[in-house]
N, C-alpha and C positions, 0 to 999 in steps of 0.2 A: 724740858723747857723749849730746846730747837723744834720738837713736833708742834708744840703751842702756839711758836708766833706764825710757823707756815700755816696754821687750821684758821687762827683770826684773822689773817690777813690775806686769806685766800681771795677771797674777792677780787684781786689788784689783777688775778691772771687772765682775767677776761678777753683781753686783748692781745694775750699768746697768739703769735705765728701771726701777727697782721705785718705787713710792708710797713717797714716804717724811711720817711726822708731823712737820710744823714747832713749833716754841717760840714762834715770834711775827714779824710780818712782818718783812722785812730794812729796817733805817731807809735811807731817803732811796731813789732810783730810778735804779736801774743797767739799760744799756739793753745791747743782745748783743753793740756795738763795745766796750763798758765790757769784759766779761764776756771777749770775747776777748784784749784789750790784759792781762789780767789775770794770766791763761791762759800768756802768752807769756811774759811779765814773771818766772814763775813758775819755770815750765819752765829760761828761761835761769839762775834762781839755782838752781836742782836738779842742774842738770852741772854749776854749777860745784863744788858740793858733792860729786860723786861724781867730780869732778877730783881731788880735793885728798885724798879721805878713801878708807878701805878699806871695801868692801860686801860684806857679808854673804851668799854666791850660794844658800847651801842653799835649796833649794825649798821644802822641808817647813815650814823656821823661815819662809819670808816669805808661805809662804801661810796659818801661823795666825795672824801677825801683822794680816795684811790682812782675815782673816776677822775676828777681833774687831772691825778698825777702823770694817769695812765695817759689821758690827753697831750700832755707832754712830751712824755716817754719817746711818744708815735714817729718825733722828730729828732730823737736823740742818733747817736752813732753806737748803740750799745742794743743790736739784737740780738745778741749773742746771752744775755741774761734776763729773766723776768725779776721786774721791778715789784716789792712790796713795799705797801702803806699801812701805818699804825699811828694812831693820838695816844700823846700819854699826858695822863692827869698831872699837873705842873704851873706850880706861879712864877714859874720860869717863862723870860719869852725866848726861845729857841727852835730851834730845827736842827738833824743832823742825819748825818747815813753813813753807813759803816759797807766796806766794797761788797760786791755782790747783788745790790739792790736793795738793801733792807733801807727805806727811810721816817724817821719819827718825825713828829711836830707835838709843840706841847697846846696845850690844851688854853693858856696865858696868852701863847702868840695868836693862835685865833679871834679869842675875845676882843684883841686889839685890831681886829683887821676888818673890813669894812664892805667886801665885794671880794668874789672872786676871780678877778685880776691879782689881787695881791697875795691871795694862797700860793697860785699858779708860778707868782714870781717866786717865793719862797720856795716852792716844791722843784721849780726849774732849777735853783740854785742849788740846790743838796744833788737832783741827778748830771748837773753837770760835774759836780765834785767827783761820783762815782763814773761818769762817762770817760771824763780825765785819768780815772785812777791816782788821782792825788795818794792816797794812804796805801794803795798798795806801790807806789812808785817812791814813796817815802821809807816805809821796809820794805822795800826789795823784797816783795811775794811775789817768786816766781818759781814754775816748776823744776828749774836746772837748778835753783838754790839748795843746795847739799842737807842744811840744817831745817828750811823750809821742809824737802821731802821729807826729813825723818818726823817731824813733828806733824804734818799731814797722814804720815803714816800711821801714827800712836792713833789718830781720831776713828779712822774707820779700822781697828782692830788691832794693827801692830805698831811694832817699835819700840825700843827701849821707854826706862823711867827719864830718862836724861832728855826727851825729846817731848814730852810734855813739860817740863822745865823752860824748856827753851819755846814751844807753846805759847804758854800761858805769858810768860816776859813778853814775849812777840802782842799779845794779844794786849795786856795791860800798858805796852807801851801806846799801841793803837791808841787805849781808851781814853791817855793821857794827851793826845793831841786833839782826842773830840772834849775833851772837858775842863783841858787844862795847859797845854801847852799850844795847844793850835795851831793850824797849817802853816805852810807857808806864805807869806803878806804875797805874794804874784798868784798863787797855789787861791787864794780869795777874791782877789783881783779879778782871776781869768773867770774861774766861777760866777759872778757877777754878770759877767759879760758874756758867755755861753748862755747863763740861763735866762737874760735879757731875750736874745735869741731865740732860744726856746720859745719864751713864752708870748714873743710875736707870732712867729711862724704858727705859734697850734689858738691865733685872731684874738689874745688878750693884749690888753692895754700895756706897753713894756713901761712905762710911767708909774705904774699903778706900785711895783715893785718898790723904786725906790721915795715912792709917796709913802709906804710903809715903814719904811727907814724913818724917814724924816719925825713918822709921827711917834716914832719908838724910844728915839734917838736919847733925848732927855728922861726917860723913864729908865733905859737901861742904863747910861753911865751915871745916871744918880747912886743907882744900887748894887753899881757893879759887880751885874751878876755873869751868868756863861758868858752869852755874847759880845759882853765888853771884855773878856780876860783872851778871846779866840780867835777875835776880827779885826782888823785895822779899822781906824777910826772912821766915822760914817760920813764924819764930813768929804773927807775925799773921796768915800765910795761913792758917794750921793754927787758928788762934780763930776767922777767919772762916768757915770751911771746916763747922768745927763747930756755929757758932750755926746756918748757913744750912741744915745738916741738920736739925738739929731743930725750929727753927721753920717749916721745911716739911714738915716731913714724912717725909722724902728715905727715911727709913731703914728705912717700911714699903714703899716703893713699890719698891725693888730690895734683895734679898738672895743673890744669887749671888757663890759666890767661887771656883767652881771649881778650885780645888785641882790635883787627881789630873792636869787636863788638862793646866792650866798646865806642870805638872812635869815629864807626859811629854811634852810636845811641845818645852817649850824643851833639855831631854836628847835629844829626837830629833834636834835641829838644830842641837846641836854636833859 
């Protein structure tokens, strides 16, 4: 299944080895056993996610997908990883990524969305979560971690049974804060505001994001479905969201909304 989602989602590496502009250094010092344990860690929550859910195969759909995201990426502070993109079939409206680079959207959140300005904000938001290391900074995936190593070590070939135990809790605990218990409320906040960032800097409308909020808003706490069980509430993202546009600026520095493209290309990819 890990060979599968690198084969579909190949597409997204296109943009390996380009320069990309950082936002500001990554706090604290992560060394390249860090950066691979991460990696790995990642990967196994992404099969399990394309275990359980329906993926989206069109080409067309996951290669605009990947190109926006990739557009993004360009200005993240995480060269150090390639980023993959995947749609999964869902009347769920969500997004999420799991460290390492892997990021989903469902297939619910698109149909609601209008231009791509608003994918872009969505997509900035999930690689700002991964740029942060939110989940791996929440378990403590790091290479010095004694029980991390051992369970790292069971995947590519050794290690006791006792370390795939420890594994798999590790990784199920992960899947319980993308689906179920949820970051931390600042841990969503900051994301918000990173991927605002983002998705100025690579000339989309940073508005456009939480125009998407807004029009969601009452769809998803009707049905409360993920995103209301995972997110602080949208009202105060949506004031945040706002002030942090205007008091920076945000709003001359990208203006793209793309429209026409958005339209035919998500029509092309159902």
């Amino acid at each position: 299944v890990v060979i599968s989602v690198l084969l579909i989602v190949f597409v997204s590496s296109g943009y390996a080895g380009r320069k990309r502009v950082t936002l500001a250094p990554q706090e604290g010092i992560y060394t390249a056993e860090d950066i691979e344990k991460e990696i790995i860690f990642g990967r196994e929550m992404a099969a399990i996610i394309l275990a359980g859910k329906v993926l989206v195969t069109d080409p067309r759909l996951t290669r605009y997908v990947s190109l926006v995201g990739q557009s993004i990426v360009r200005h993240s502070n995480r060269s150090d990883i390639e980023f993959y993109f995947a749609v999964i079939d869902s009347p769920q409206i969500n997004a999420y990524a799991t460290p390492g680079g892997y990021i989903f959207v469902n297939t619910e959140a698109l149909n609601l969305m209008t231009n791509e300005a608003e994918l872009a904000g969505v997509l900035a938001h999930e690689i700002a979560h991964i740029s942060d290391r939110h989940i791996v900074k929440a378990l403590k995936i790091r290479a010095d971690d004694k029980s991390m190593t051992a369970m790292m070590g069971k995947i590519v070939g050794s290690g006791a049974e006792s370390a795939t135990v420890v594994f798999d809790q590790a990784v199920g605990e992960a899947m319980e804060i993308l689906f179920s218990k949820g970051l931390k409320i600042e841990d969503e906040f900051e994301a918000d505001k990173q991927g605002l960032f983002l998705s100025a800097l690579a000339g989309y409308a940073p508005s456009a994001y939480y125009d998407f909020l807004s029009r969601v808003q009452p769809v998803i706490e009707s049905k409360d479905g993920e995103l209301s069980k995972t997110h602080p509430s949208f009202s105060e993202r949506i004031s945040r969201l706002d002030k942090i546009t205007k008091n920076e600026g945000l709003q001359g520095l990208g203006r793209t909304l793309n429209k026409d493209r958005f339209e035919q290309s998500i029509q092309n990819g159902e």
